[in-house]
N, C-alpha and C positions, 0 to 999 in steps of 0.2 A: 413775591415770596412773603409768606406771615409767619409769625413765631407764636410759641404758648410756653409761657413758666416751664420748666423744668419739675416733671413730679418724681420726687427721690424714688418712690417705688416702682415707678415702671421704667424710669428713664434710666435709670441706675444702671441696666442690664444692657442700655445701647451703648451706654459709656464705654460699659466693662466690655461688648463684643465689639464696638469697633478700635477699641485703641488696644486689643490683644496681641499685637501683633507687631507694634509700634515701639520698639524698643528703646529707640530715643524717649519717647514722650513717657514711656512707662518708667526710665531710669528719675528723668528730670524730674516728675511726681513721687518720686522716693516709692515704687510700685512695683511690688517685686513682679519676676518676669510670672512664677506662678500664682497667680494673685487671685483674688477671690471678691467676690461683689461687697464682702466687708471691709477689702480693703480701700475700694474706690467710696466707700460710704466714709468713710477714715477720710478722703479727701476732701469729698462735697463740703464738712462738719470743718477742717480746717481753711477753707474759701468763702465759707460763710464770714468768719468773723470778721474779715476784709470788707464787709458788706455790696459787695458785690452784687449783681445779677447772673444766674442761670438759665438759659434760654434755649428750649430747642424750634431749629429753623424748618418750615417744611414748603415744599412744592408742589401745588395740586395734591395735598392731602400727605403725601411721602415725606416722614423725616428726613430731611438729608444732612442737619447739622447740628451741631450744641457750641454754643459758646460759652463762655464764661466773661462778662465785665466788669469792670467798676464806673461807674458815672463820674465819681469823683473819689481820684483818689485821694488816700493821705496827707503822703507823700510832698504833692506838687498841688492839688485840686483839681486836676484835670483829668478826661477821662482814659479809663486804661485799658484794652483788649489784654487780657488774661491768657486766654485760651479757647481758639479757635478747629473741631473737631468735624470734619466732613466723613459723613457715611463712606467705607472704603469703595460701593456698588457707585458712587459720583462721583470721587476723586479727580482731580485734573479736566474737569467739565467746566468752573468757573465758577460752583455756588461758593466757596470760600471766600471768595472776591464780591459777591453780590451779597452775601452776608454779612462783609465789613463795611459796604456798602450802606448797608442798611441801619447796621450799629451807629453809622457816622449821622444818620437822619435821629435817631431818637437822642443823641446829645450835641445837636446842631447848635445850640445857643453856645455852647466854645468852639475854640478857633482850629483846635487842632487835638488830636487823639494819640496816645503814647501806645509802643508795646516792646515789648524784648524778648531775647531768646538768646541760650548761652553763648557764647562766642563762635564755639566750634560745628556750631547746627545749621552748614549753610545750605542746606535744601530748605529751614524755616526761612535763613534771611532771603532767598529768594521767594519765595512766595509770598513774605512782604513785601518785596519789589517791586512784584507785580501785580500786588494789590493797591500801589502806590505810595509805598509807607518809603521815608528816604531815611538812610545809618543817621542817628543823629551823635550820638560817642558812646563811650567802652565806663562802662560801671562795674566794679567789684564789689561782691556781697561779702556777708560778716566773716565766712569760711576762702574766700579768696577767690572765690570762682568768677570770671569775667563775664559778663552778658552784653551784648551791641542794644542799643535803643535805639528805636526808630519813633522818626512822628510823620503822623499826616496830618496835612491843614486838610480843616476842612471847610467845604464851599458851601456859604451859605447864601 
């Protein structure tokens, strides 16, 4: 699997058609359900200043995925899975999982990689599951909303 940057102007459009549909993801991104490639540009602009990476994944040439990281966060310094987006034509084949795979090789010199997802999202916290991410506890943001953390070590 190889990845390339994230180019806002053509990548912007797989964002928008593959998470159309996704109404979790579209709520939790403050994205309204009818929403418009300005409004996911409104996202990109607000994740950057996180200074994050944008990254989409491809296979034999095929995108099949975009994430979003931070190498190092703020927060804690360590790194953070943001958001992990599989083409809906691969879904539940496993590239999600070889994707975070992969993320865990380019920030190998830490021990271990953080993510979260709101409390109540447990089809997210199951496919951290089983990408091997374990609950690590329950964190409240400035509005009151609950999200579960998960960390994976990772093997170096």
């Amino acid at each position: 699997m190889d990845y390339r940057p994230f180019d806002e102007d053509k990548d912007i459009f797989l964002l928008y058609n593959w998470t159309a549909k996704d109404k979790e993801w579209l709520d939790e991104e403050l994205i309204p359900e009818e929403s418009s490639a300005e409004d996911f540009e409104r996202l990109i602009e607000k994740y950057r200043s996180e200074k994050g990476e944008w990254l989409v994944w491809q296979q034999e040439g095929m995108d099949v995925g975009i994430t979003f990281f931070l190498p190092s966060a703020e927060s804690n310094g360590q790194p953070w899975i943001g958001t992990v987006i599989v083409n809906p034509e691969y879904r539940r084949a496993g590239y999600g999982k070889e994707i975070i795979r992969h993320i865990t090789h380019l920030v190998k010199q830490n021990k271990v990689i953080f993510a979260a997802n709101p409390f109540a999202f447990d089809d997210w916290h199951r496919f951290l599951g089983t990408a091997g991410f374990e609950q690590y506890k329950i964190e409240k943001d400035e509005s009151g909303r609950e999200y579960l953390l998960f960390v994976l070590p990772i093997d170096t």
